[in-house]
C-alpha positions, 0 to 999 in steps of 0.5 A: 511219937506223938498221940494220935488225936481222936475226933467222933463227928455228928453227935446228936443225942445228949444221952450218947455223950453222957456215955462215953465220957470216960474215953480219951476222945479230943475232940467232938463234932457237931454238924450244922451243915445240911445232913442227916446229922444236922442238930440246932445250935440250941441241941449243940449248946445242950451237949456242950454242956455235958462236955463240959463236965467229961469225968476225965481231967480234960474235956474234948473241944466242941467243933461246929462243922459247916459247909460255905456259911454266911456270917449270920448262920455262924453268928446265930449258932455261936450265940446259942452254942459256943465252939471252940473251932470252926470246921469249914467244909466248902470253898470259903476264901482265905479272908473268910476265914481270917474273918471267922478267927477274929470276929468269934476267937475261935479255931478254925480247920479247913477241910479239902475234900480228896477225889478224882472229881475235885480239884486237888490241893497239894501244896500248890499255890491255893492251898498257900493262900491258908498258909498262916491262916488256918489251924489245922487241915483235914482230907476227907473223902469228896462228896458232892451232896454234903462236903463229907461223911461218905463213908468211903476212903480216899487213896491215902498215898495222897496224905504226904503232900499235904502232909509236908505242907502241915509240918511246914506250917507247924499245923496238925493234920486230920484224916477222915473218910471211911475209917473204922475199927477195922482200918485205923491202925493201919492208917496211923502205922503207914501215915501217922496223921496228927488226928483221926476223925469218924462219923459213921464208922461208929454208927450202927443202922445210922445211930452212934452206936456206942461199942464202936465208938469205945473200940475205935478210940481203944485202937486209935490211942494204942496205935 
């Protein structure tokens, strides 16, 4: 079995990322969408920089998270903070992407956001149209306001279809959406994502709180 991938999302402080880099974290996130834990491209080219010199043999890619961007916002935070993927929140087109992946060689991850009021995917024709166009996928929670970090699971029973579709197209899948400590270990035993991704289940009163982020990636590589 392969090693579940770890994703911390919203980082905001310089001093947090110089504290953990020892943890076997994969990937880092930051958020350029409308939130509370929105940073400037000037803030993420800062902690790319530590990424950069993480004390472990590999350092984690640097993802930027966003929610229907324009050309011009990508291109004015790729200028300042140079990302390695993508990360796109809201109902942006199969061209859209295509675009992004050639005009910045990046990667790029679609987000579906899994909930009763939402429009769910599968592997129905819509989610075709991605077929050989994104790099990974990643099911989050629906919520209406910011595309993501509710907080809140979503009924995980709804992971193998997408699934299906993922290994069909030989593509990682992500799960996200009110994971913690606490409940990671489980998701990984019954449903063996390709990667987890956390933003506030590592945060204490709203601020990255770093024993939790330690504990989760301690649970996550020993599941």
């Amino acid at each position: 079995m392969n090693e579940t991938n770890v994703k911390i999302c919203g980082l905001q402080d310089v001093e947090v990322l110089k504290s953990i880099n020892k943890l076997p974290i994969d990937y880092i996130g930051f958020v350029f969408a409308k939130s509370r834990r929105q940073v400037s491209p000037r803030t993420a080219a800062s902690m790319i920089r530590i990424l950069q010199h993480w004390e472990r043999g590999s350092f984690p890619r640097s993802v930027g998270v966003f929610v229907n961007p324009d050309m011009d916002q990508l291109e004015d935070v790729m200028s300042h903070a140079r990302l390695d993927v993508i990360q796109l929140h809201g109902q942006e087109s199969p061209e859209f992407f295509r675009d992004v992946k050639e005009r910045f060689d990046v990667e790029v991850f679609k987000v579906i956001s899994v909930g009763a009021q939402y429009r769910t995917y599968g592997a129905s024709a819509a989610l075709e149209e991605y077929a050989g166009v994104i790099d990974a996928l990643l099911l989050d929670t629906f919520e209406p306001h910011y595309g993501g970090g509710s907080g809140i699971t979503f009924a995980w029973d709804k992971i193998p279809s997408y699934q299906r579709w993922t290994r069909k197209q030989g593509i990682p899948l992500f799960v996200a959406g009110g994971l913690d400590a606490s409940n990671v270990e489980g998701l990984i035993r019954d449903y063996a994502p390709d990667g987890v991704d956390i933003s506030s289940g590592v945060e204490t009163n709203g601020t990255k709180d770093l024993n939790k982020i330690a504990a989760f990636v301690e649970r996550v590589k020993l599941a």
